[in-house]
N, CA, C, O and CB atoms as a CASP TS submission, in Angstrom:
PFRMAT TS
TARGET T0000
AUTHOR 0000-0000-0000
METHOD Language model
MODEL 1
PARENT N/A
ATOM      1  N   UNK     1       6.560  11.260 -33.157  1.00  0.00           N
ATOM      2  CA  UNK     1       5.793  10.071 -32.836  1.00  0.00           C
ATOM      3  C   UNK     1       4.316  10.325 -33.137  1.00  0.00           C
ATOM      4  O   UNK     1       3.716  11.293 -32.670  1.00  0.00           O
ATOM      5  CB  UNK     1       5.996   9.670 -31.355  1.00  0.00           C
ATOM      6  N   UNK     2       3.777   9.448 -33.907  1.00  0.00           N
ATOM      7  CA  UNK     2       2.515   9.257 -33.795  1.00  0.00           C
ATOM      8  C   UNK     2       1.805   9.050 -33.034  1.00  0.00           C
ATOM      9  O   UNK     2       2.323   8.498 -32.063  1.00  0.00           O
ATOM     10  CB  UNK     2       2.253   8.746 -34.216  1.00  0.00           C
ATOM     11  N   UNK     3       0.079   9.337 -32.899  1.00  0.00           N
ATOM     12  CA  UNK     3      -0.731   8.455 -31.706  1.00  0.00           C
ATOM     13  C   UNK     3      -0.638   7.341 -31.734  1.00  0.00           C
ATOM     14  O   UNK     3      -0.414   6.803 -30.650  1.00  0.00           O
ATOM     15  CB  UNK     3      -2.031   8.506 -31.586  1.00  0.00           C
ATOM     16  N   UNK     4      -0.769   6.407 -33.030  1.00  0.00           N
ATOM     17  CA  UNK     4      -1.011   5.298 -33.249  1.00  0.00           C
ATOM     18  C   UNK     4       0.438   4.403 -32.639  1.00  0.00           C
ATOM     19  O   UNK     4       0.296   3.208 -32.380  1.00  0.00           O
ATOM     20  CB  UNK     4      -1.425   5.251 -34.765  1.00  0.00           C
ATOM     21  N   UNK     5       1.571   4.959 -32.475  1.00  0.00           N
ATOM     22  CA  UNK     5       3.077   4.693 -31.948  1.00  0.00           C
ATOM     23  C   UNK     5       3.103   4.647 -30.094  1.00  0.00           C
ATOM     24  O   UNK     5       3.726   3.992 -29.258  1.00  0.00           O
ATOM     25  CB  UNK     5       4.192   6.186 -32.615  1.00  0.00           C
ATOM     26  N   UNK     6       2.124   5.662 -30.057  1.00  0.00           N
ATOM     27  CA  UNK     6       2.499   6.080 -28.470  1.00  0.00           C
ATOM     28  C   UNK     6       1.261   5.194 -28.125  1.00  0.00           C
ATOM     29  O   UNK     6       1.439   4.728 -27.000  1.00  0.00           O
ATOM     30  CB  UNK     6       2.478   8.018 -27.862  1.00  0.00           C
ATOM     31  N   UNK     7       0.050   4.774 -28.671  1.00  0.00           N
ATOM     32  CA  UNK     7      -0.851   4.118 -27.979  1.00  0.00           C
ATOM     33  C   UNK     7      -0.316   2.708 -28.286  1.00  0.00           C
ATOM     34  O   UNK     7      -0.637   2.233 -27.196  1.00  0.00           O
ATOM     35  CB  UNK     7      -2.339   4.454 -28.365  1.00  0.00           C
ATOM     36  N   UNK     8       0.350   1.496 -29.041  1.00  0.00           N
ATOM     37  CA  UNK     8       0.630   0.895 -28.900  1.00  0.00           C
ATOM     38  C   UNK     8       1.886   0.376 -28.126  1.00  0.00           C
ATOM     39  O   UNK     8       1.982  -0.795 -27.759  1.00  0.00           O
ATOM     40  CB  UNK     8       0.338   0.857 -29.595  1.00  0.00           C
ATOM     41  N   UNK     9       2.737   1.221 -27.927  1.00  0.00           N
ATOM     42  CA  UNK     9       3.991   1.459 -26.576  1.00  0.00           C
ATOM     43  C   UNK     9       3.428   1.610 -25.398  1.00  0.00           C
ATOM     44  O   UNK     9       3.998   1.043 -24.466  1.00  0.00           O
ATOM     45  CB  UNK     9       4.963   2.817 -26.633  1.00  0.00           C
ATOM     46  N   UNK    10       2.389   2.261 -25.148  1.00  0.00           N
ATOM     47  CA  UNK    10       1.531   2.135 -23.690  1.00  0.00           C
ATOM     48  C   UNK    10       0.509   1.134 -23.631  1.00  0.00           C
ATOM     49  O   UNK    10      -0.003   1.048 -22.515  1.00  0.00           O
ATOM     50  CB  UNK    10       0.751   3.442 -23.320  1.00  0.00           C
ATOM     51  N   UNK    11       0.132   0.480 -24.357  1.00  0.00           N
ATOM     52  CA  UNK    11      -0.718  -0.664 -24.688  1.00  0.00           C
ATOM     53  C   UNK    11       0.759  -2.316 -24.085  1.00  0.00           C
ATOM     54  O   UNK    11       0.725  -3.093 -23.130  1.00  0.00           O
ATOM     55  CB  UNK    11      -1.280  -0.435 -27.004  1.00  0.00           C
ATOM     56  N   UNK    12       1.429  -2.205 -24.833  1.00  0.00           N
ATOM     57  CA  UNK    12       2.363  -3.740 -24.756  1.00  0.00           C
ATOM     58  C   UNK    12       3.245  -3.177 -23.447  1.00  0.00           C
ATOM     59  O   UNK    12       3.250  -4.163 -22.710  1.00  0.00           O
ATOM     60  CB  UNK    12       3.614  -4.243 -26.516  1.00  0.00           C
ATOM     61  N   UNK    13       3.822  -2.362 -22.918  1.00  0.00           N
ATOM     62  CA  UNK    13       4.943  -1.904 -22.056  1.00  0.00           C
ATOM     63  C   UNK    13       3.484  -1.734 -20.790  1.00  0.00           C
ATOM     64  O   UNK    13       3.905  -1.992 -19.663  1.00  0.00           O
ATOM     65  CB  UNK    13       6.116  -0.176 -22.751  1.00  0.00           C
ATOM     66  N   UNK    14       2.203  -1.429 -20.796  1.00  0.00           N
ATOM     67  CA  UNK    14       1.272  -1.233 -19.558  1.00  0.00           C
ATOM     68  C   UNK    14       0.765  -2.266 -19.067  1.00  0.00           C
ATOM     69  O   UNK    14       0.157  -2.316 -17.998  1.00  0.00           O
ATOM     70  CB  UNK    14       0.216  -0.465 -19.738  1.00  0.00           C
ATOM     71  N   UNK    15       1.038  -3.422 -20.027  1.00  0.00           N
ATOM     72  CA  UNK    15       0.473  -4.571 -19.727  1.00  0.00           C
ATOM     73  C   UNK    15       1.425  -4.954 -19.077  1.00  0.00           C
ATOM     74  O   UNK    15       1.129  -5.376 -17.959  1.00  0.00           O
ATOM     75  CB  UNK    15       0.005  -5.397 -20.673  1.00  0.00           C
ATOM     76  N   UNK    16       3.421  -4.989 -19.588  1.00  0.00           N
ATOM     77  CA  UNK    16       3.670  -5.719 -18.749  1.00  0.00           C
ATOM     78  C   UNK    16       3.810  -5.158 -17.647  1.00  0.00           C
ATOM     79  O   UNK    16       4.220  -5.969 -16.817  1.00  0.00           O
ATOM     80  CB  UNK    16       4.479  -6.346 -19.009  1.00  0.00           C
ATOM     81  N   UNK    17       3.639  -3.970 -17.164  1.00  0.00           N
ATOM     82  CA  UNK    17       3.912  -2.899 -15.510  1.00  0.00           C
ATOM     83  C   UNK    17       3.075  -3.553 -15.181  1.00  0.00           C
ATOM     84  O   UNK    17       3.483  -4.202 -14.218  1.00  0.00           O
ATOM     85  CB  UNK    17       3.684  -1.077 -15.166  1.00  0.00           C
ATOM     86  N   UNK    18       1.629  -3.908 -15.511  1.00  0.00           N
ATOM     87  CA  UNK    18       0.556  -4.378 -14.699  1.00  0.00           C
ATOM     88  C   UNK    18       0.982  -5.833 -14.260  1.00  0.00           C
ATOM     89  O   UNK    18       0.857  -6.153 -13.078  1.00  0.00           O
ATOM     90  CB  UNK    18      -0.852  -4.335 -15.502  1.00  0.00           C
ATOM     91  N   UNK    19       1.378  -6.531 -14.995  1.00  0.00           N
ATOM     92  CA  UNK    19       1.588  -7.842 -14.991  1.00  0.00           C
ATOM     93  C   UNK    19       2.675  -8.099 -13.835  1.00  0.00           C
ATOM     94  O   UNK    19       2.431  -8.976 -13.006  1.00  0.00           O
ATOM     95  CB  UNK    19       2.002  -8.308 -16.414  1.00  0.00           C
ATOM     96  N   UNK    20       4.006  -7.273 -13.744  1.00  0.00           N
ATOM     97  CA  UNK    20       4.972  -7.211 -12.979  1.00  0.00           C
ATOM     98  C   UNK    20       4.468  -7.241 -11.719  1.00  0.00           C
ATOM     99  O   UNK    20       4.563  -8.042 -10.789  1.00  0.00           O
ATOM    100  CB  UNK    20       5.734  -6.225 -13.228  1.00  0.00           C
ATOM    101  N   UNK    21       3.638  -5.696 -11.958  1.00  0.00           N
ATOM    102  CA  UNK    21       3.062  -4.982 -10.277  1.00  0.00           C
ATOM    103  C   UNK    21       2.117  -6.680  -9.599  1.00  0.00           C
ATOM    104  O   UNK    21       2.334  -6.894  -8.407  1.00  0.00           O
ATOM    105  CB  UNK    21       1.301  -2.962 -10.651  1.00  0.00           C
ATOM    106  N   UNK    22       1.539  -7.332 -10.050  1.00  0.00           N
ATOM    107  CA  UNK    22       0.543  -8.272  -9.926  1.00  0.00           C
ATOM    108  C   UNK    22       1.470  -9.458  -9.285  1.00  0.00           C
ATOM    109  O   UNK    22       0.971 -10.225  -8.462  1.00  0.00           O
ATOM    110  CB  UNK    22      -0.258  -8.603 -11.399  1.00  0.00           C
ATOM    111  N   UNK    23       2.468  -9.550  -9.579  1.00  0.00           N
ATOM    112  CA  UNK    23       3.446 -10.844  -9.435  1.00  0.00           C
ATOM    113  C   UNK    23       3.886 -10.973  -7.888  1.00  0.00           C
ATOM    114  O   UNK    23       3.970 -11.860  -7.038  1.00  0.00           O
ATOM    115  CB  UNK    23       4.920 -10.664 -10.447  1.00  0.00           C
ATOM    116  N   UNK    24       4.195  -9.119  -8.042  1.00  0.00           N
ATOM    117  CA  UNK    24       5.099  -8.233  -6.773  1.00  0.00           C
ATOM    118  C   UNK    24       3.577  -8.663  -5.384  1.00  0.00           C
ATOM    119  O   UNK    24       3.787  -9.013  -4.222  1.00  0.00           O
ATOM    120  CB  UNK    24       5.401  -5.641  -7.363  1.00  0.00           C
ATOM    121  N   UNK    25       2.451  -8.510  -5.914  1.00  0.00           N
ATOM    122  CA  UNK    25       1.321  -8.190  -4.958  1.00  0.00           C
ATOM    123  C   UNK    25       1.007  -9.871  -4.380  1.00  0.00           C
ATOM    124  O   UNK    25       0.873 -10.111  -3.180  1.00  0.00           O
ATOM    125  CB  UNK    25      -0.195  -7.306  -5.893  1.00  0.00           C
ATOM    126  N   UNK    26       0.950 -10.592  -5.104  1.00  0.00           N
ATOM    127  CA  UNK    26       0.647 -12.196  -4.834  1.00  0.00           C
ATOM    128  C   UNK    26       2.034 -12.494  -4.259  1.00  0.00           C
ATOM    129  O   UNK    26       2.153 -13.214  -3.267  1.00  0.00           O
ATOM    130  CB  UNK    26       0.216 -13.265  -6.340  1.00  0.00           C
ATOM    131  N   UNK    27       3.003 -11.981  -4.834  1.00  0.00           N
ATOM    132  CA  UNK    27       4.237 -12.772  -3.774  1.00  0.00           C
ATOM    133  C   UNK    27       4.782 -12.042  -2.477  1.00  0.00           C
ATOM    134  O   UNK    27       5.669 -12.566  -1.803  1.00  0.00           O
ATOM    135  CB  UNK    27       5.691 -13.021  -4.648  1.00  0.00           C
ATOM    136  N   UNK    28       4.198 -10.757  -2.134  1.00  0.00           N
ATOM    137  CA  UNK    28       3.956 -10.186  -0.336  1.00  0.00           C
ATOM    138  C   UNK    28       2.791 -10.689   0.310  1.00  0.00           C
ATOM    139  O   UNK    28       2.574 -10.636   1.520  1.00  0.00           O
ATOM    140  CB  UNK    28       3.708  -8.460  -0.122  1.00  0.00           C
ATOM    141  N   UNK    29       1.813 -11.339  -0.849  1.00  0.00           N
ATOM    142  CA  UNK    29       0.657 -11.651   0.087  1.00  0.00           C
ATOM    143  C   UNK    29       1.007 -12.729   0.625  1.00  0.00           C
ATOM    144  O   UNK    29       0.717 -13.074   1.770  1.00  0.00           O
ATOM    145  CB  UNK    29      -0.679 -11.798  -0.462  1.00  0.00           C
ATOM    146  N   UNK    30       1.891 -13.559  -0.448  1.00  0.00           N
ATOM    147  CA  UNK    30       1.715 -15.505  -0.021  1.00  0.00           C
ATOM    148  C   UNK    30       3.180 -15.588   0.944  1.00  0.00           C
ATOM    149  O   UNK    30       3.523 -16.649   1.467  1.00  0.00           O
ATOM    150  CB  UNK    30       1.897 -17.029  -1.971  1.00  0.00           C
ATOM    151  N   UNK    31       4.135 -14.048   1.119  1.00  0.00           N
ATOM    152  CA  UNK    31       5.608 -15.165   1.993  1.00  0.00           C
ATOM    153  C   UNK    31       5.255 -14.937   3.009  1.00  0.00           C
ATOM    154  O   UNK    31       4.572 -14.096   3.594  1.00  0.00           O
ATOM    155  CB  UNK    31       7.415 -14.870   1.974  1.00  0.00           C
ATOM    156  N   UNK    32       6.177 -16.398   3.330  1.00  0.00           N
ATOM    157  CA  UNK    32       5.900 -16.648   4.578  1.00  0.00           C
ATOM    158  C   UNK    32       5.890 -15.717   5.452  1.00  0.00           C
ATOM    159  O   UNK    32       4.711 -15.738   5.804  1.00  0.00           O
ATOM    160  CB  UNK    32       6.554 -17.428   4.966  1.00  0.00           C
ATOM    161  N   UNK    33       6.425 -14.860   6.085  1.00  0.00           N
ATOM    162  CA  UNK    33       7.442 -14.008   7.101  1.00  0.00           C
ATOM    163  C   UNK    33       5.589 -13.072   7.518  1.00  0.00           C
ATOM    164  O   UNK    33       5.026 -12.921   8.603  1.00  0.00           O
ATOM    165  CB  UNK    33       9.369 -12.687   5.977  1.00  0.00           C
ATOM    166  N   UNK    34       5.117 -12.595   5.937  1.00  0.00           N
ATOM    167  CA  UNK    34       3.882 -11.700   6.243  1.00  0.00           C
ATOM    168  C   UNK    34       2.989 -12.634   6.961  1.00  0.00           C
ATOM    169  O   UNK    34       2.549 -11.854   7.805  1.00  0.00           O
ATOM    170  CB  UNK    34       3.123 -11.043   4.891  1.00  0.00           C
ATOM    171  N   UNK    35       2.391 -13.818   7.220  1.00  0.00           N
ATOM    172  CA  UNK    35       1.421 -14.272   7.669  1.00  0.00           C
ATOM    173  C   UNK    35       0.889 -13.894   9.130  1.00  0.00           C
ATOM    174  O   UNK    35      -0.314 -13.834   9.379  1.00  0.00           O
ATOM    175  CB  UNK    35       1.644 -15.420   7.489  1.00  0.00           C
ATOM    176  N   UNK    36       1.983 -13.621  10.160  1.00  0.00           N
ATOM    177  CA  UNK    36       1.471 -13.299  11.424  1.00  0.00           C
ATOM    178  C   UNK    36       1.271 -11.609  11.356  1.00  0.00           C
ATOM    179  O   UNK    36       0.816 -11.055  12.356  1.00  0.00           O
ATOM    180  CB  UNK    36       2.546 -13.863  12.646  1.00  0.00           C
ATOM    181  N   UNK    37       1.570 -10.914  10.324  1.00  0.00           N
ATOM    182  CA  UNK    37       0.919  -9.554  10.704  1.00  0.00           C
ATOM    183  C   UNK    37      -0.252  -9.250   9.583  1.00  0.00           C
ATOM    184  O   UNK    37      -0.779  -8.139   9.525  1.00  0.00           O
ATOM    185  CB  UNK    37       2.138  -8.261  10.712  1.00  0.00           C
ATOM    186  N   UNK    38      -0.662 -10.461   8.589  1.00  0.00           N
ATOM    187  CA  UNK    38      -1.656 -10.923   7.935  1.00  0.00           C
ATOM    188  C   UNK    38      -2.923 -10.953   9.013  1.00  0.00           C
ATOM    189  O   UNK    38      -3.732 -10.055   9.244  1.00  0.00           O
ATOM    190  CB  UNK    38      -1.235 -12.277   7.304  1.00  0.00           C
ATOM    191  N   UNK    39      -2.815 -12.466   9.677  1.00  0.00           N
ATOM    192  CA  UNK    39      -3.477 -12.864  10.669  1.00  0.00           C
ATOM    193  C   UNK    39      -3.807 -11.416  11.575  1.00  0.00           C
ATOM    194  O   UNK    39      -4.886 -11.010  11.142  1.00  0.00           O
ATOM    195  CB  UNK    39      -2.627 -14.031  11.378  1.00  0.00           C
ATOM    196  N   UNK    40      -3.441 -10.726  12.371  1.00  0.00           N
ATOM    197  CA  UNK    40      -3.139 -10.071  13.370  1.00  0.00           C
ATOM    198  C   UNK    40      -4.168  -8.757  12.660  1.00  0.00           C
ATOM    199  O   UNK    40      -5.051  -8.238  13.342  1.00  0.00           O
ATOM    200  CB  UNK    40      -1.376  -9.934  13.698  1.00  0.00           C
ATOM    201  N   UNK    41      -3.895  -8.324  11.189  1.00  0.00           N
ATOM    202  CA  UNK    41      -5.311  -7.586  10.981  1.00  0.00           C
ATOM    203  C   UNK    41      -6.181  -8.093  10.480  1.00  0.00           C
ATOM    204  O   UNK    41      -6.965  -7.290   9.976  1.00  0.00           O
ATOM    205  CB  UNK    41      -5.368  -6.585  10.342  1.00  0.00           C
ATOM    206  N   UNK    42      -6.482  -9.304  10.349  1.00  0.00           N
ATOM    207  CA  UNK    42      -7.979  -9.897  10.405  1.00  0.00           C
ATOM    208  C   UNK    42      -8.290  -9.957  11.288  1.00  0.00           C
ATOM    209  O   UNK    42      -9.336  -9.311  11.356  1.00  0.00           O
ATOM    210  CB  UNK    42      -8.358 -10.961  10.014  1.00  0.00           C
ATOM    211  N   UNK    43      -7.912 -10.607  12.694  1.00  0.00           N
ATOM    212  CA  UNK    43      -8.497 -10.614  14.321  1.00  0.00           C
ATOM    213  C   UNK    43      -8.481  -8.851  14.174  1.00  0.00           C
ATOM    214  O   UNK    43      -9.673  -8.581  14.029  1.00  0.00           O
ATOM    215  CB  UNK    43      -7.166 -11.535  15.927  1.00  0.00           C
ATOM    216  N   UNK    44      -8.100  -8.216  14.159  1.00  0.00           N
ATOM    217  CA  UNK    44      -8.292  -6.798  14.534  1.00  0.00           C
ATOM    218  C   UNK    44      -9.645  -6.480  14.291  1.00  0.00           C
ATOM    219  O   UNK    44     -10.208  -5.920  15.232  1.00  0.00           O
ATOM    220  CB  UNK    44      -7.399  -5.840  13.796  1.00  0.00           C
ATOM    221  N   UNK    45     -10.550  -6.763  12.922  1.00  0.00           N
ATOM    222  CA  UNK    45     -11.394  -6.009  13.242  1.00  0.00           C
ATOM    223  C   UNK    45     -12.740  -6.931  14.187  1.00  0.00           C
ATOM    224  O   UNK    45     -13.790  -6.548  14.701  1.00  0.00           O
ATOM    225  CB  UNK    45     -11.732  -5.296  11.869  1.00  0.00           C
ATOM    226  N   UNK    46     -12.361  -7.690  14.127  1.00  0.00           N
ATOM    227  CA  UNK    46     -13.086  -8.391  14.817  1.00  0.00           C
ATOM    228  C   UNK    46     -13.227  -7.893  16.587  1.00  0.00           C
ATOM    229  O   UNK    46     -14.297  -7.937  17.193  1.00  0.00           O
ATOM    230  CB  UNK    46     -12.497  -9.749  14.519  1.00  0.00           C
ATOM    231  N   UNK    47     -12.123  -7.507  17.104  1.00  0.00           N
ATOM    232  CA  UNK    47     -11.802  -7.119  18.594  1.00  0.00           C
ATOM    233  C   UNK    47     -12.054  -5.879  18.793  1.00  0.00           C
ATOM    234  O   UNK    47     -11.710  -5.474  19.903  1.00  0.00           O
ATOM    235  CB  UNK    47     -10.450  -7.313  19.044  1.00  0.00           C
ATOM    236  N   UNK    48     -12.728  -4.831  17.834  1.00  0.00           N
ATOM    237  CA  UNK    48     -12.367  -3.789  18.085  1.00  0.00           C
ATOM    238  C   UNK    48     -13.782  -3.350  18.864  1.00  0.00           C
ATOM    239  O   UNK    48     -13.977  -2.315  19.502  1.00  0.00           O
ATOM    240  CB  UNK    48     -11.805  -3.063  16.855  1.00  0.00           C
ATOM    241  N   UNK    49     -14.733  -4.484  18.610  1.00  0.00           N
ATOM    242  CA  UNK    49     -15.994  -4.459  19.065  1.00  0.00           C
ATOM    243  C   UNK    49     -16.184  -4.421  20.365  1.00  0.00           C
ATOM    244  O   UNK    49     -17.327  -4.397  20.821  1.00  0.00           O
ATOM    245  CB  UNK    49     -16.616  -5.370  18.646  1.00  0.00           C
TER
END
């Protein structure tokens, strides 16, 4: 294998890991089920005062 082989296989295949990982991160942030232990560490730092 060439560089020019191995940098374009980690170039198109890194984009889509990134792209995947990104999908995975917005859809634990937005379900439903996470919101009350969402909520629960935002009041946290607020109380700790």
């Amino acid at each position: 294998m060439t560089f020019q082989e191995i940098s374009s296989f980690s170039q198109s295949w890194g984009l889509v890991f990134l792209v995947v990982m990104f999908i995975i991160a917005i859809g634990y942030a937005l379900w439903p089920s996470n919101k009350k232990k969402f909520d629960d560490a935002a009041k946290r730092a607020l109380d700790e005062d």
